[in-house]
C-alpha positions in Angstrom: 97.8 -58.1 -94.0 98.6 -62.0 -95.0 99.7 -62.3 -91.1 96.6 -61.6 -90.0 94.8 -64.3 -91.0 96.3 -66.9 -88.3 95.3 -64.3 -85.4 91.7 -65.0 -86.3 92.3 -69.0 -84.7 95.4 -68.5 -82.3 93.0 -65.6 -80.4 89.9 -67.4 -79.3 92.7 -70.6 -78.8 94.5 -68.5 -76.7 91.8 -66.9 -74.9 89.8 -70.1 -74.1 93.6 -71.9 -72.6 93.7 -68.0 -70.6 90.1 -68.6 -69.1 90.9 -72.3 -68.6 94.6 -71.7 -66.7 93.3 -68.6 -64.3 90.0 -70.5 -63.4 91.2 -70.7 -59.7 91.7 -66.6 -59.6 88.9 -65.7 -61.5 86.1 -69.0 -61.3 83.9 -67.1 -58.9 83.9 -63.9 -61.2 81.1 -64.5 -63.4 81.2 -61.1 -65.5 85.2 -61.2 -65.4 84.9 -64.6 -67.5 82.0 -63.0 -69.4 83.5 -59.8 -70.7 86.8 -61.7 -71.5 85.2 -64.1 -74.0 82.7 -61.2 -75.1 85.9 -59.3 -76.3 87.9 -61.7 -77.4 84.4 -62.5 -79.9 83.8 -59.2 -81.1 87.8 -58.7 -81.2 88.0 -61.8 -84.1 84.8 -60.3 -85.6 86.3 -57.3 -85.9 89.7 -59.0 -87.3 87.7 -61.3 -89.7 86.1 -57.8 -91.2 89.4 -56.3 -91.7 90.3 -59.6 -93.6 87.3 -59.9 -95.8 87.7 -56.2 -97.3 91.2 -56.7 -97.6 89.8 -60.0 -100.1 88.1 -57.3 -102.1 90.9 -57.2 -104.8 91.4 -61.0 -104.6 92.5 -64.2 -102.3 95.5 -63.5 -99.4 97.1 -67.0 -98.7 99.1 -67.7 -96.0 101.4 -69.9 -95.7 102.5 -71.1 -91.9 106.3 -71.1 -90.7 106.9 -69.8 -94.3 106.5 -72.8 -95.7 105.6 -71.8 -99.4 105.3 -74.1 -102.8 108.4 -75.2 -104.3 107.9 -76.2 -108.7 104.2 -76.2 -107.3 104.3 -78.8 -104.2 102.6 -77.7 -101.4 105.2 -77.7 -98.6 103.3 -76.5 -95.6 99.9 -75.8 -94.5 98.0 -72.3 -95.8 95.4 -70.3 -95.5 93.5 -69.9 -98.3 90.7 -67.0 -97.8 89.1 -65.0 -100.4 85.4 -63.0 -100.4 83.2 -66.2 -99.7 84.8 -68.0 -96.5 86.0 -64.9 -95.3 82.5 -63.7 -94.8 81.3 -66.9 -93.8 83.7 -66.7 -90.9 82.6 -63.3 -90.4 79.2 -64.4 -90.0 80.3 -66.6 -87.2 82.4 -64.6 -85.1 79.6 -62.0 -84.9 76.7 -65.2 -84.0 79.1 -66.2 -81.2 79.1 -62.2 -80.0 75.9 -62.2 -79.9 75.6 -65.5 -78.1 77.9 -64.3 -75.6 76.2 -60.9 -75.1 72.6 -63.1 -74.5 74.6 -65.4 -72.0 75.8 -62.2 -69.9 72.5 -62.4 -68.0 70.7 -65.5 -69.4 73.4 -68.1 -67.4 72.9 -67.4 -63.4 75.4 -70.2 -62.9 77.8 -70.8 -65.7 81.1 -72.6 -65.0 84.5 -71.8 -67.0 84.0 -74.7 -69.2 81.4 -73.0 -71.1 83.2 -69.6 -72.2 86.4 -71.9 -72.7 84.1 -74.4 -74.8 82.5 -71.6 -76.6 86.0 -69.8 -77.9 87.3 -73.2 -79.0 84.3 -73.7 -81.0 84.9 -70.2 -82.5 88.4 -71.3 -83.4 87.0 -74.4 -85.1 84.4 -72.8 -87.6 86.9 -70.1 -88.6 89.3 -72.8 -89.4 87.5 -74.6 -90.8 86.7 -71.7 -93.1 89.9 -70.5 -94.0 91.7 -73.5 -94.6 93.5 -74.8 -97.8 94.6 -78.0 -96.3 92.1 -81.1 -97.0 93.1 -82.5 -93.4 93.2 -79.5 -91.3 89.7 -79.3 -93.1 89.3 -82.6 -90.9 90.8 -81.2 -88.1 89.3 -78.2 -87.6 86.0 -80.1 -88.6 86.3 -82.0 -85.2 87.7 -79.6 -83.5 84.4 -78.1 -83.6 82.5 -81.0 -83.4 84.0 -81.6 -80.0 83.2 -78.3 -78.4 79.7 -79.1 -79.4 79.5 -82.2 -78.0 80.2 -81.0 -75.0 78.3 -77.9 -75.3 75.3 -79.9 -76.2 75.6 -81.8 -72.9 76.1 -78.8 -71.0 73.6 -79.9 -68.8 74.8 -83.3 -67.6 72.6 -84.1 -64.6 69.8 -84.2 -67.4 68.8 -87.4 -69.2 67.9 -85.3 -72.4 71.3 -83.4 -72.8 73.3 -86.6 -72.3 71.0 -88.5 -75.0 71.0 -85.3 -77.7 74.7 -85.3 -77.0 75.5 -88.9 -77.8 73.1 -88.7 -80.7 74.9 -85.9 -82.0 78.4 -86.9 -81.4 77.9 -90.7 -82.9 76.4 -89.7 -85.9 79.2 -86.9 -86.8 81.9 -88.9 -85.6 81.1 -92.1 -87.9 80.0 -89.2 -91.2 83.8 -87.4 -89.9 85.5 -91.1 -90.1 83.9 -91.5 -93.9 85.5 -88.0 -95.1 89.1 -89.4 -93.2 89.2 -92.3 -95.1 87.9 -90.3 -98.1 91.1 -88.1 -97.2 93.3 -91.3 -97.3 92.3 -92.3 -100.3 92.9 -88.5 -102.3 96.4 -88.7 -100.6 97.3 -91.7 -101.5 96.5 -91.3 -104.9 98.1 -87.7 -105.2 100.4 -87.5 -102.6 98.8 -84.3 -101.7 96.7 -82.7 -98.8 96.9 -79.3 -100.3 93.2 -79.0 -101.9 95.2 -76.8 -104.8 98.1 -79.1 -105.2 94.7 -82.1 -105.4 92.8 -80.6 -107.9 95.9 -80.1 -109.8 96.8 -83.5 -109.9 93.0 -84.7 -110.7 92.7 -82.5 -113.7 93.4 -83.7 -117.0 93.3 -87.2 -116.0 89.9 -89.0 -116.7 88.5 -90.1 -112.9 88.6 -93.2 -112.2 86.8 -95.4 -109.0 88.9 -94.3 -106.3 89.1 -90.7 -107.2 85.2 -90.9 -106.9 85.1 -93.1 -104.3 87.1 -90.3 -102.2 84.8 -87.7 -103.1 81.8 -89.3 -102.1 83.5 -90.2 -98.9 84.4 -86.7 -98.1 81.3 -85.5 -98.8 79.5 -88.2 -96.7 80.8 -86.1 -93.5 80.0 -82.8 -94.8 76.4 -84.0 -95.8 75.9 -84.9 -92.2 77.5 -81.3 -90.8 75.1 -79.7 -92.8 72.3 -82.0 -92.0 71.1 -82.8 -95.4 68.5 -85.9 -95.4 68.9 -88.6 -94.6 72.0 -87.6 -92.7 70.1 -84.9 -90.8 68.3 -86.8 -87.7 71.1 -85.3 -84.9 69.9 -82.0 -85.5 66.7 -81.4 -83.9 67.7 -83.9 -81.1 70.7 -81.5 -80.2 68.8 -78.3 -80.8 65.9 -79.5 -78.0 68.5 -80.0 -75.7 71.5 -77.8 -75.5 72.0 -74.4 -74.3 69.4 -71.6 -76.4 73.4 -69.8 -76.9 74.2 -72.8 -78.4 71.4 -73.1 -80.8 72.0 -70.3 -81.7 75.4 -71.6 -83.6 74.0 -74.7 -84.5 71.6 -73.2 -86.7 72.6 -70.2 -87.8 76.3 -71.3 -88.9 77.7 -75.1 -88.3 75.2 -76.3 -90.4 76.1 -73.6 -93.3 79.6 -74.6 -92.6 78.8 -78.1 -93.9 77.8 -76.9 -96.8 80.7 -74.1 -97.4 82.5 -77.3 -96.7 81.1 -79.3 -99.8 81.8 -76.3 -102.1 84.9 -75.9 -101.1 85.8 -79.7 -101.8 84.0 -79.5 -104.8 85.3 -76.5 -106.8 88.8 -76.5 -105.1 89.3 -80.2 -105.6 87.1 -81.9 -107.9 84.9 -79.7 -110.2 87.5 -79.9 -113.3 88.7 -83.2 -112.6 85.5 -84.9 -111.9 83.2 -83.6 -115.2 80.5 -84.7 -115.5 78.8 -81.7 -114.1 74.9 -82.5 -115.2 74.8 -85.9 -113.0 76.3 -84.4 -109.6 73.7 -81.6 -110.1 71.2 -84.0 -110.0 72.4 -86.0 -107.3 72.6 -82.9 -105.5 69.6 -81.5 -106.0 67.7 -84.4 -105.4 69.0 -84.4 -102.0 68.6 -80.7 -101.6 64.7 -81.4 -102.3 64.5 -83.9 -100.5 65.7 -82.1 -97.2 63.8 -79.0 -98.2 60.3 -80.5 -98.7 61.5 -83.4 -95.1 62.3 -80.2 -93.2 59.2 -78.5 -94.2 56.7 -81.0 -93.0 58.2 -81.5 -90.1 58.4 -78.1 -89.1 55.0 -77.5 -89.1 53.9 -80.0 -87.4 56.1 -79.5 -84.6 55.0 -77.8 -80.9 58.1 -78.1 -79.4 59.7 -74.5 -80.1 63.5 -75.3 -80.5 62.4 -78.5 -82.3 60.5 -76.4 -84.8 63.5 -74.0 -85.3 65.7 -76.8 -86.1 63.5 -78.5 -89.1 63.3 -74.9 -90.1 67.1 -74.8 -90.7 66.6 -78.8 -92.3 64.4 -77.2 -94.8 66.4 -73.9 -95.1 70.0 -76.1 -95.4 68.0 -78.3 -98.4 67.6 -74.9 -100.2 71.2 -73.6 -100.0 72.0 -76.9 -101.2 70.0 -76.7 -104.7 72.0 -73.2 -104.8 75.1 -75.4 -104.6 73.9 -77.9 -106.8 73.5 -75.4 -109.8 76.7 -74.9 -109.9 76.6 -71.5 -111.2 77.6 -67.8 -109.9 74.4 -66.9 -109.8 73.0 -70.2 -107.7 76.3 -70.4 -105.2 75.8 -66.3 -105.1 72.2 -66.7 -104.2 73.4 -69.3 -101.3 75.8 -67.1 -99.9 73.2 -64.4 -99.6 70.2 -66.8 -98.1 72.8 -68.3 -95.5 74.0 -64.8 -94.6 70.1 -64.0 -93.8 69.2 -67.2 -92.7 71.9 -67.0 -89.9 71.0 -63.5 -88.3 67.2 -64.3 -88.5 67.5 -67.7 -87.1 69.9 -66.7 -84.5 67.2 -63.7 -83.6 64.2 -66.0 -83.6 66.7 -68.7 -80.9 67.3 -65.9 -78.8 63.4 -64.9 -78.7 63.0 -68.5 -77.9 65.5 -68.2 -75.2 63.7 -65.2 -73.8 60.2 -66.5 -73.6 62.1 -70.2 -71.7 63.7 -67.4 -69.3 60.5 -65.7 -68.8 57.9 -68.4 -69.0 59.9 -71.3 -68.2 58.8 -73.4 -71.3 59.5 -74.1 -75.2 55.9 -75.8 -75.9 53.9 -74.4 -77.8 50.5 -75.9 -76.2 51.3 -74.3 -73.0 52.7 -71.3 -74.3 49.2 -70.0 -76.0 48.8 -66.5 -74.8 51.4 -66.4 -72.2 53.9 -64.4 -74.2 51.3 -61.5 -74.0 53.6 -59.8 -70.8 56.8 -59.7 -74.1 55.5 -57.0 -76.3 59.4 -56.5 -77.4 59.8 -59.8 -77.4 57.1 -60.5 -79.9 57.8 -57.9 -82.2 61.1 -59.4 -82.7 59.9 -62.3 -83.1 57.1 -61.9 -85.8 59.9 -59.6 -87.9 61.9 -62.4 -87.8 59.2 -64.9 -88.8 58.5 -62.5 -91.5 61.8 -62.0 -93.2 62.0 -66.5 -92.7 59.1 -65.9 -95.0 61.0 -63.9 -97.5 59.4 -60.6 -97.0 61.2 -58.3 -99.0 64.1 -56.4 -98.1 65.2 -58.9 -95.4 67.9 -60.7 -97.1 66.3 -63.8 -97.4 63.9 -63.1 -100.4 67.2 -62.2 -102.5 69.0 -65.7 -102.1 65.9 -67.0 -102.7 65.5 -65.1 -106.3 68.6 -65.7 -107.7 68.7 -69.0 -106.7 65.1 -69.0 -109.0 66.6 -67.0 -111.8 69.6 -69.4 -111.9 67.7 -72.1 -112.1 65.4 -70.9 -114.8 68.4 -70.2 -116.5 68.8 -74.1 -116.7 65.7 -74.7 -117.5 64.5 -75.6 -113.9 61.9 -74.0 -113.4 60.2 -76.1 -110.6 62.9 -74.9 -108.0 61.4 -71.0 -107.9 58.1 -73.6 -106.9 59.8 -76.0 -104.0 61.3 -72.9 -102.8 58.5 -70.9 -102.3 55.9 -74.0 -101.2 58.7 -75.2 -98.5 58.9 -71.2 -97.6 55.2 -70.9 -97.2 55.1 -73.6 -94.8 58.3 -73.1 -92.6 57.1 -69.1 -92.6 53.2 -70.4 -91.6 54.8 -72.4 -88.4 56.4 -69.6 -86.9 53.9 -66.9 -87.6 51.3 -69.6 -86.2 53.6 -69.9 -83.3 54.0 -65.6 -83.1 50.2 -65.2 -82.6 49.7 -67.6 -80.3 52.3 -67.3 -78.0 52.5 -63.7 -78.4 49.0 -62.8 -79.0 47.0 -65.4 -78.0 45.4 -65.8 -81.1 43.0 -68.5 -82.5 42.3 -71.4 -80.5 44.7 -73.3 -78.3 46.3 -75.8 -80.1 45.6 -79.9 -79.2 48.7 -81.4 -77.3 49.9 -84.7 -78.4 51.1 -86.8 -75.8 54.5 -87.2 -77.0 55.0 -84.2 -77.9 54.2 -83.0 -74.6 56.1 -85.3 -72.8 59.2 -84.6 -74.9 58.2 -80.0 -74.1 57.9 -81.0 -70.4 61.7 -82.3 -70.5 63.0 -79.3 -71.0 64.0 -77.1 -68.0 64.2 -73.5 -67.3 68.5 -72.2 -68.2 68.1 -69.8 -65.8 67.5 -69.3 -61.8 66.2 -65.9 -61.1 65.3 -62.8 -62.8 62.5 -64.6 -64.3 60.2 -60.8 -63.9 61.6 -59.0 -66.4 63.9 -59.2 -69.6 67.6 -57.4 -69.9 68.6 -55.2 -72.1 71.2 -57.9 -72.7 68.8 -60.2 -73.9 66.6 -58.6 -76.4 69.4 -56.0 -78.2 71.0 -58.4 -79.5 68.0 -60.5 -81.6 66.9 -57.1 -82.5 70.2 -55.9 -83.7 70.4 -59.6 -86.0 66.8 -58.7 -87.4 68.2 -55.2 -88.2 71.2 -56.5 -89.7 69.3 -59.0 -91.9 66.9 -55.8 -93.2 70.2 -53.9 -93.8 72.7 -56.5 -95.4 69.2 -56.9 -97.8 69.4 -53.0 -98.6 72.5 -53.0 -99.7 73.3 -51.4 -102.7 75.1 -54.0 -105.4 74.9 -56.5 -103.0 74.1 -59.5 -105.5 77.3 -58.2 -107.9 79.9 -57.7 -104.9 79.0 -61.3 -103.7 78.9 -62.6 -107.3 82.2 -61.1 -107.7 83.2 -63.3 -104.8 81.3 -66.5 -105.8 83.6 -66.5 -109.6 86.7 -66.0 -107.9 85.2 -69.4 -105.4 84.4 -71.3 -108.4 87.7 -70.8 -111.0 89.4 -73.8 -109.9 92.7 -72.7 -112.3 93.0 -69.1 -110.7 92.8 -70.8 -106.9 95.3 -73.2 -107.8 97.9 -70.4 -109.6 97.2 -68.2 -106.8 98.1 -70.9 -103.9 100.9 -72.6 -105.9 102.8 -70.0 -107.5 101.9 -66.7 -105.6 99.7 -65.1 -109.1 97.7 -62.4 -108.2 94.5 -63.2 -110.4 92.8 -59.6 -110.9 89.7 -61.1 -113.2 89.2 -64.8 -113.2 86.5 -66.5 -115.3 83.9 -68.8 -113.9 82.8 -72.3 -115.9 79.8 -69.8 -116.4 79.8 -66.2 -117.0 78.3 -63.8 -114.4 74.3 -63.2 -114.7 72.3 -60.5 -114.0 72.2 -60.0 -110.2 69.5 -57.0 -110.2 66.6 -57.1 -108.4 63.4 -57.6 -110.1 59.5 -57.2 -110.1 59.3 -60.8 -110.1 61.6 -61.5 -107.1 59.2 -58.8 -105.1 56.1 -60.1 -106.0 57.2 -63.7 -105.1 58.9 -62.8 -102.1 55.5 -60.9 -100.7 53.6 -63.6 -101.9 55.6 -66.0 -100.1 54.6 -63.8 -97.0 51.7 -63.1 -97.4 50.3 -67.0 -98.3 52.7 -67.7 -94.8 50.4 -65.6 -93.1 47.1 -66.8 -94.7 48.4 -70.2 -94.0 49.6 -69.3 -90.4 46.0 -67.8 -89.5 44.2 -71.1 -90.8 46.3 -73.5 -88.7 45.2 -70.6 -85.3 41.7 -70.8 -86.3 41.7 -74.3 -88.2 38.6 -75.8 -85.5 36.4 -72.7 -86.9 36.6 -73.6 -90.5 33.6 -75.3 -91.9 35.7 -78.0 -93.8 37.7 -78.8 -91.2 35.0 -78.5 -87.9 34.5 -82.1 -87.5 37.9 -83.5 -85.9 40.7 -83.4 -88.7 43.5 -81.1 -87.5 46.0 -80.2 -90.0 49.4 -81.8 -90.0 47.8 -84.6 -87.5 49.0 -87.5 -90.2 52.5 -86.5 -89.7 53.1 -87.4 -86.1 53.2 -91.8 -86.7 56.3 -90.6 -89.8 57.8 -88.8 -87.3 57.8 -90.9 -84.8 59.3 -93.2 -86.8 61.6 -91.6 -89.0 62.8 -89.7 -86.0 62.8 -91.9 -83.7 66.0 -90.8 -81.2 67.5 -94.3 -81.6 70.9 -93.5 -83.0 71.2 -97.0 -84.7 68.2 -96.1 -86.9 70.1 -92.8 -87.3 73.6 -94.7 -88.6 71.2 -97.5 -90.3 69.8 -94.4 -92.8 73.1 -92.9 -92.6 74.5 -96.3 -94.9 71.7 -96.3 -97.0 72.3 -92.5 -97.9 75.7 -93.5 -98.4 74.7 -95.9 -100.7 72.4 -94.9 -102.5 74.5 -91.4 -103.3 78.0 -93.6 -103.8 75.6 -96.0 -106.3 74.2 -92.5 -108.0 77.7 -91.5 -108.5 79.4 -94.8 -109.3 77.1 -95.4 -112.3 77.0 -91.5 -113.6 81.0 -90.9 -113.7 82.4 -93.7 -115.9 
């Protein structure tokens, strides 16, 4: 089974070189190209499934050429997967099928380089997931990052592409040289690259500058993957401007991957070394507020559709965070089960997007009003997906959201049930706003601010012809996601099966037993013991509350010109366009400028908390 796990990287390798090589045979067969990468997608989903059950009884390492530990030094390079990454990766085999499947018919002229790009960047994420190696962490981190550069600029004759793509690439290539020289400094204080054979040689010792020094480094690049504030700005810039396909991974698992990536570091590297575990969770989750409450705002002030997606998944990456940040089963458990959600609804409510640009041959809202009438499929999708963004029970998202609430009552935090659910109401209230108008033509059309409209007006129809009607190939697969997100959140046990996974990811002894010396670890113990993962009244009530105050708050901001308090010119959100203009103001050196001053500010934080 342990040999499997290097198929799931070498096949989408392999299969994007294929495409590449027999471009001259096969360059002018479209749906030859097509149902090769589509395969080769759903072949590694399939693969990655067979490797997560197998993970069921505990982490599978592999160890490449045969390279294994010798008195406990890492020799080689391994793979390291157990319930968490495995499913992650999972997760974003199946987005990329998906993708695929919505490209069969959405792309009228699609060159080699994207299937090629789009396998390579499959390779990266899984990589990225299952690695146990610190640098090949790096590696496969810009492996990816590469492909979506390019795939962000997919579009070159386009001003927008180009700029989105050199916004996106600058600011993740200086966050990706922080976590190298974070990486140099960890190895050249252990000797090590292994994260076991790392967080070996950490513990027991009290940390000292340059141990924390490294980990803020390494988390500096990680923080901007996963778009946390203030490292968050390429994110909407790209989304605006790449490929709808393309969104679809940028949402709805790169930036999860970012954050995967800090636990990872965290809980394989530093957690028993570092101590101090009260001041990173407050550095933490002031950050995770921070982007929560940034990406909220934002959102609903936005017209511009893919725009408004991406500050969604800003505000939804803030909350995963403060699951992080807990640092408890319960909290990391309740993040696994909000990004697994979050990633099928977002990528549904990308493709919808898609749809109505294919159709309609625009992403702003303004213009949009009504139009969307002639999608009746189309809309339904898209208000079910709105919905479950709003927690509606069973859609998985409400459960992440719970037991990230419960975990943090459990400490005593109670405000965190209240950020989640006020940043919720407002990220749920933009896209049902956006649902009935475009869809339904409801309330009154919306003003159009110049910018705004200018910025809508840049983007160009992806496709050439069969604007008249939508294929099957491009609304099964959003409505399969929205299905998949109500049936991963009526599963049965579902919060102790990922619980299960998320003590195994946190017992930093049992990882580095199993990697080093081969143990098979049948019941590790978390820092924490496990907590109750049933679902209750409460997390009902507050995830149809969420929903329903979404929808109240939606229908106010349709009809906002009929209200009597707000008749006489005010229009709600309007003192949010001169911050946003100015915080994001698509000038990458203001975008590196707030990436130093994060830097900083967390490095200061840290600094003066772990002496």
């Amino acid at each position: 089974m342990d040999s499997l796990l290097p198929l799931a990287v070498a096949v989408p390798l392999v299969a994007a070189a294929g495409i590449s090589a027999l471009n001259p045979l096969f360059g002018h067969r479209r749906r030859v190209l097509d149902a090769v990468a589509i395969l080769t997608a759903a072949a590694v989903t399939g693969l990655l499934v067979v490797i997560m059950l197998s993970t069921a009884d505990g982490q599978r390492v592999y160890w490449f050429a045969g390279f294994t530990p010798s008195h406990g030094v890492a020799l080689g390079i391994d793979f390291a997967v157990d319930q968490l990454n495995s499913g992650l990766a999972t997760l974003t085999a199946t987005l990329v099928t998906a993708a695929l499947v919505f490209s069969w018919r959405y792309f009228e002229r699609v060159s080699t380089y994207y299937h090629a790009l789009m396998l390579v960047f499959l390779a990266g994420m899984v990589g990225f997931c299952l690695t146990g190696d610190i640098f090949n962490l790096f590696v496969f981190f810009e492996l990816m990052g590469v492909a979506a550069y390019a795939l962000t600029a997919y579009r070159p004759e386009e001003r927008g592409p180009l700029q989105g793509a050199l916004n996106f690439a600058i600011t993740n290539s200086v966050g990706a040289y922080l976590s190298l020289s974070g990486i140099g400094l960890i190895y050249g204080r252990t000797g090590a690259l292994n994260m076991a054979q790392i967080g070996q040689a950490i513990t027991g010792h009290r940390p000292d500058g340059l141990v924390v020094v490294a980990f803020v480094l390494i988390l500096m690049g990680l923080l901007t993957k996963a778009s946390i504030v203030p490292f968050h700005f390429w994110l909407a810039d790209a989304h605006a401007v790449a490929p709808t396909p393309v969104c679809v991974l940028f949402s709805g698992v790169m930036v999860e991957l970012g954050l995967y990536g800090i636990a990872r570091v965290y809980w394989s590297m530093f957690g028993a070394g570092l101590g101090h575990r009260d001041a990173i969770t407050a550095v933490l989750l002031a950050l995770g507020i921070a982007t929560a409450v940034v990406g909220a705002l934002f959102c609903f002030r936005q017209r511009h559709l893919k725009r408004l997606l991406a500050f969604s998944t800003i505000n939804h990456a803030g909350l995963f965070l403060i699951g992080i940040a807990l640092l408890t089963p319960l909290g990391l458990t309740g993040a696994a089960v909000y990004v697994i959600g979050h990633g099928l609804i977002k990528a549904a409510l990308f493709l919808s997007v898609g749809i109505v640009l294919h159709r309609l041959g625009s992403v702003n809202e303004t213009f949009l009003h009504g139009r969307g009438r002639g999608l009746p499929v189309t809309g339904v999708v898209f208000v079910l997906a709105a919905l479950a963004l709003a927690d509606l029970p069973p859609f998985a998202l409400y459960l992440g959201a719970g037991w990230i609430g419960q975990s943090g009552d459990a400490r005593e935090l109670h405000w965190i049930t209240a950020v989640i659910m006020t940043t919720s109401v407002l990220v749920g209230a933009a896209v049902l706003r956006v649902a009935g108008g475009v869809f339904y033509g409801l309330g009154d059309p919306p003003s159009e601010d110049p910018q705004m409209a200018e910025e809508a007006s840049e983007e160009t129809s992806e496709t050439d012809e069969a604007k008249s009607r939508t294929p099957l190939s491009m609304i099964v697969p959003p409505a399969v996601l929205v299905a998949a997100a109500l049936a991963v959140g009526l599963l049965p046990q579902l919060g102790d099966l990922v619980q299960d996974g998320a003590v195994r990811f946190q017992d930093q002894a049992a990882y580095n037993a199993t990697v080093l010396v081969g143990a098979h670890i049948a019941h590790p113990t978390a820092l924490l013991g496990p907590e109750d993962t049933s679902v209750t009244t409460t997390d009902v009530v507050t995830g149809v509350g969420t929903a329903v105050a979404s929808l109240v708050l939606a229908l106010m901001a349709l009809y906002w010109r009929r209200l009597p308090v707000l008749r006489r010119g005010f229009e709600p959100g309007a003192g949010l366009v001169r911050p946003i203009r100015r915080f994001q103001s698509g000038v990458v050196n203001d975008y590196v400028t707030w990436m130093v001053v994060g830097l900083a500010c967390i490095g200061g934080a840290l600094a003066f908390a772990i002496r």
